[in-house]
Each structure stands twice: as C-alpha cells, then as structure tokens.
Backbone as JSON, one array per atom type, in Angstrom:
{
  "sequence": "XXXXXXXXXXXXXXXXXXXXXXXXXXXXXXXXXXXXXXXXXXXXXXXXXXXXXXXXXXXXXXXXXXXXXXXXXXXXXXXXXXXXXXXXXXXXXXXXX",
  "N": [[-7.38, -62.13, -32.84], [-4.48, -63.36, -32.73], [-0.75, -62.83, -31.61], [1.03, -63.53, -33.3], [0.03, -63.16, -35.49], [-0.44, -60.9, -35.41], [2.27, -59.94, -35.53], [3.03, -60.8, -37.97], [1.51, -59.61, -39.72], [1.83, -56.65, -38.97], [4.67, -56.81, -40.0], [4.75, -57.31, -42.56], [2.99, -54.6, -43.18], [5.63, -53.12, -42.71], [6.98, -54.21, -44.59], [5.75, -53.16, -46.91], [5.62, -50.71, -46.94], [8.34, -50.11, -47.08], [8.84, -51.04, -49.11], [7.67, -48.65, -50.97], [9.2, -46.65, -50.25], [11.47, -47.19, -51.4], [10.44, -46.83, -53.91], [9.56, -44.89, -54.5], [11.94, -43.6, -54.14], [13.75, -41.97, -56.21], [11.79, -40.95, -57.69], [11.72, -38.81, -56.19], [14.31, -37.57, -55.43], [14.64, -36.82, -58.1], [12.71, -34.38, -58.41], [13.66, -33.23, -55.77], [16.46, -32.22, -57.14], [15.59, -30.82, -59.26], [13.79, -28.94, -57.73], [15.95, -27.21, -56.67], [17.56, -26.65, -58.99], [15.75, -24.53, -60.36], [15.11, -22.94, -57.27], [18.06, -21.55, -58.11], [17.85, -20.49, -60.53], [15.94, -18.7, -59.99], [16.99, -17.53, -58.11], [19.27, -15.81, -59.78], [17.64, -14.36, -61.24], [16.86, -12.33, -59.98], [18.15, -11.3, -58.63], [19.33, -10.28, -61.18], [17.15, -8.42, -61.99], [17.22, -6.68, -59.89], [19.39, -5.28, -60.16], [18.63, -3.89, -62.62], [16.55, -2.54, -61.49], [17.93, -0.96, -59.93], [19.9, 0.53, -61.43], [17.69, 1.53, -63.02], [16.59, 3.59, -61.67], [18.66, 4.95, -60.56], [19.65, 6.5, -63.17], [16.96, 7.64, -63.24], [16.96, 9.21, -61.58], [19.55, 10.79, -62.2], [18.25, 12.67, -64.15], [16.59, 13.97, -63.39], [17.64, 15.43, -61.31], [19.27, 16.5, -63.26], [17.14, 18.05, -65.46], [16.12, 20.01, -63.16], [18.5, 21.36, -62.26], [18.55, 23.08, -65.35], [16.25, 23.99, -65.42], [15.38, 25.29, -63.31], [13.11, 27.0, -61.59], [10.54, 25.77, -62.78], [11.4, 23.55, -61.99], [10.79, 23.88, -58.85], [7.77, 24.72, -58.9], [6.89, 22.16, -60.18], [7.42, 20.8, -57.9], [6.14, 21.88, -56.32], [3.08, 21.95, -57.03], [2.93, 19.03, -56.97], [3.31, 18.34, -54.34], [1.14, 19.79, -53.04], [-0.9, 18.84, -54.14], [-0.18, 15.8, -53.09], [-1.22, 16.12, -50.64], [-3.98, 17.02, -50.57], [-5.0, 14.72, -51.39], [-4.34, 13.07, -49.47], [-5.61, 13.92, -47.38], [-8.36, 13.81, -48.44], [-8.66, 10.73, -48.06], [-8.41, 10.48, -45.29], [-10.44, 12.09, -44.77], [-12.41, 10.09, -45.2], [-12.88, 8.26, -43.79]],
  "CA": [[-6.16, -62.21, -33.59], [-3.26, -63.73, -31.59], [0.34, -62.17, -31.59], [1.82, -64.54, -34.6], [-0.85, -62.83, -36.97], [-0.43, -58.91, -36.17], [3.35, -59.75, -36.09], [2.88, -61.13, -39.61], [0.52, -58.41, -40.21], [3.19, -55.43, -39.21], [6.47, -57.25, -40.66], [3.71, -56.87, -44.06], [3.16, -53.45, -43.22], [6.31, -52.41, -42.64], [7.72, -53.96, -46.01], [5.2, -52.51, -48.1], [6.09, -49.12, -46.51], [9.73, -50.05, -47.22], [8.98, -50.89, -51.15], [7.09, -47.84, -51.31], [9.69, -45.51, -50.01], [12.49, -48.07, -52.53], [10.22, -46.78, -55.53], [9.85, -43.41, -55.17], [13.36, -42.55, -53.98], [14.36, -41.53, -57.25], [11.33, -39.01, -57.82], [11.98, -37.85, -54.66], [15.51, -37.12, -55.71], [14.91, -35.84, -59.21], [12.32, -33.79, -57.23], [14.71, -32.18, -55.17], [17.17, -31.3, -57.72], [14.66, -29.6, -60.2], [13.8, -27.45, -57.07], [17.42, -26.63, -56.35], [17.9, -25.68, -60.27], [14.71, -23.51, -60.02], [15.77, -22.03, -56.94], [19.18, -20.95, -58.18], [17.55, -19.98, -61.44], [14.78, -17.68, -59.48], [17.6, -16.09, -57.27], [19.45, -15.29, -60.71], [16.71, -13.87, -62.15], [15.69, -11.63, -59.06], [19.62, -10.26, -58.71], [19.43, -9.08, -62.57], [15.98, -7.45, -61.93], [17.47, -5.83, -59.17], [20.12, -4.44, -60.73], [18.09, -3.84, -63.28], [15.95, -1.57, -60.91], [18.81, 0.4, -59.34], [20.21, 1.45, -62.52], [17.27, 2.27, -63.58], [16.34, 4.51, -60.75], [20.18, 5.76, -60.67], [18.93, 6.98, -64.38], [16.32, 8.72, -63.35], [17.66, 10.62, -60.54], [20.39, 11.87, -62.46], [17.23, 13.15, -64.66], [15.54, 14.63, -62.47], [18.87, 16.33, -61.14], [19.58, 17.83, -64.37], [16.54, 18.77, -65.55], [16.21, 21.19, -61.79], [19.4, 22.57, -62.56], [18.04, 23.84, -66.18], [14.67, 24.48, -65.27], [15.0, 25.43, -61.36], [12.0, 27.29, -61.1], [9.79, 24.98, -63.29], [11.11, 22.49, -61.2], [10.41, 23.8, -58.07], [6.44, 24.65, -59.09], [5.96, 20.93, -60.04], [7.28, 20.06, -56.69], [5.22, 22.74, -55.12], [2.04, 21.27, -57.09], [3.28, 17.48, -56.6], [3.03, 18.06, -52.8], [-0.23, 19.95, -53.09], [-1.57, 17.19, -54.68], [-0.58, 14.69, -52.14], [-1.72, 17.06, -49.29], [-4.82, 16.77, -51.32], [-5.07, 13.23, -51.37], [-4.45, 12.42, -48.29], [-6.69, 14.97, -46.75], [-9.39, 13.35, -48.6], [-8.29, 9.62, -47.59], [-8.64, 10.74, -43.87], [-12.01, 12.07, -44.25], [-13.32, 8.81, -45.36], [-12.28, 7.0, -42.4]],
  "C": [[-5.02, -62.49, -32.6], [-1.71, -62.75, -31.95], [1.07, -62.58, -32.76], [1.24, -63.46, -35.94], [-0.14, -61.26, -36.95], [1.38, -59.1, -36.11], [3.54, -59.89, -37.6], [2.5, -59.58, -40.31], [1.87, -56.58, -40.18], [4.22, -55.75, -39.82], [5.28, -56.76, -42.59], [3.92, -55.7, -44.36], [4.21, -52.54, -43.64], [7.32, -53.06, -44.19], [7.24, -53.67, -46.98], [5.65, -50.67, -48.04], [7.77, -49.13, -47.12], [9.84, -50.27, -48.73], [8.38, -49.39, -52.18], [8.13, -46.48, -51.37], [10.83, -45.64, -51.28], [12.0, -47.1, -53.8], [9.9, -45.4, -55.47], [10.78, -42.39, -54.73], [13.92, -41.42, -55.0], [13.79, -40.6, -57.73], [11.85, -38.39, -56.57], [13.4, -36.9, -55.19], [15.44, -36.08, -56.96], [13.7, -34.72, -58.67], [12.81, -32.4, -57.02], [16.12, -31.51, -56.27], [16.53, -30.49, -59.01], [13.99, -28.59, -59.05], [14.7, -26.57, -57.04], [17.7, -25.89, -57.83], [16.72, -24.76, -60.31], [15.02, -22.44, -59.13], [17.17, -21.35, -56.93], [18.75, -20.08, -59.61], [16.93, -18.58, -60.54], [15.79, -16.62, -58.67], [18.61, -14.94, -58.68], [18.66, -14.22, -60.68], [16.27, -12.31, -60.88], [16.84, -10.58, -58.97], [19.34, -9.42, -60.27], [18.44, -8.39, -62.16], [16.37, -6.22, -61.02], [18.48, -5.35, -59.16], [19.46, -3.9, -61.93], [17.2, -1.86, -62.84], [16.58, -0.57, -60.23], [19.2, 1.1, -60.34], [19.15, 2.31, -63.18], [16.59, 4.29, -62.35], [17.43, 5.18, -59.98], [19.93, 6.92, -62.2], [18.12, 8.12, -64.09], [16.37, 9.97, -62.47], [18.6, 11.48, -61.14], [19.64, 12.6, -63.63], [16.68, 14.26, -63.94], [16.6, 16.09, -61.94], [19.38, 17.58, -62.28], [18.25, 18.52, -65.31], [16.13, 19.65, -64.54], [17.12, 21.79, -61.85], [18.94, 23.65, -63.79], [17.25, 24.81, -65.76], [14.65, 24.78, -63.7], [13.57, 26.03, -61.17], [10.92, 26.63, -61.61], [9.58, 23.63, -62.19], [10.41, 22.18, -59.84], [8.61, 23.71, -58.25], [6.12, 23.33, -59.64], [6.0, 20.48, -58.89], [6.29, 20.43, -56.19], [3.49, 21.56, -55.52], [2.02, 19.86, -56.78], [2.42, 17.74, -54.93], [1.66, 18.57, -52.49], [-1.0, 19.32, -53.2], [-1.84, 16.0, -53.76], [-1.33, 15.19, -50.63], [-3.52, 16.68, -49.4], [-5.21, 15.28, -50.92], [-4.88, 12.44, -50.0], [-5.15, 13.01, -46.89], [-8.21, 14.25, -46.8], [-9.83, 11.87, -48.25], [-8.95, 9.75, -46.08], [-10.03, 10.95, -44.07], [-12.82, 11.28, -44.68], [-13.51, 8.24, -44.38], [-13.25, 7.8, -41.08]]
}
C-alpha cells in the first residue's frame, strides 16, 4: 500500500469518525441533561427523606423522654433488660468466632 492510499484511507477514517460523533451529538446532549434532571431530582428526594428521618427520630426521642419521666422505674427495667439482652447477644456472637 503506498502513502497516497493509507492517506486516503485515514482522511476516510477520520471523516467517518467525524459523522459519527455529528450524529450522535444530540443524544449525547439529551443524555446529559436527563442525567442532570435525575440527579437534581434524586438529591431532592434524599433531602426530604432526610428530614423526614430527623423529625421522625426528634418524635421519638421526645417519646421515649416522656414516657421515663411517667414510668421511671418501668423505664429503667426495660433498659436494664434491653442491655441484658445485648450483653447476651453479643456474648454469643463472640463465641462463634
């Protein structure tokens, strides 16, 4: 193949590469802005949840708070058993291992 041909041959190349990139500029583009609305949707969506999740666990603390004032000694004997429990549980975890 002499030098005339693979010049031919790359100038080819390189404008099929160049009609290729021409024709799918435009997905490319719509593409990129259906990611961009996705990711502004998804960060939305992640802020409400997570306000979502503080309030609710603002909720249940002040639950928890006022049922231990009522009930103080009730409350303390679930803690007591709560922690028994995990003492428990992680007693038995270890002696698997």
């Amino acid at each position: 193949m002499n030098s005339a041909n693979v010049d031919a041959l790359r100038n080819s190349a390189v404008d099929a590469r160049d009609q290729v990139q021409r024709a799918a500029a435009p997905a490319i583009k719509e593409g990129k802005r259906q990611a961009g609305i996705l990711l502004d949707e998804s960060g939305q969506m992640i802020d409400e949840f997570g306000s979502r999740a503080v309030a609710t666990a603002t909720d249940l603390g002040k639950s928890v708070i006022s049922y231990t004032k009522k009930n103080p000694l009730t409350a303390l004997l679930l803690a007591v058993g709560a922690g028994a429990l995990l003492i428990g549980v992680t007693r038995s975890i270890q002696s698997r291992r």
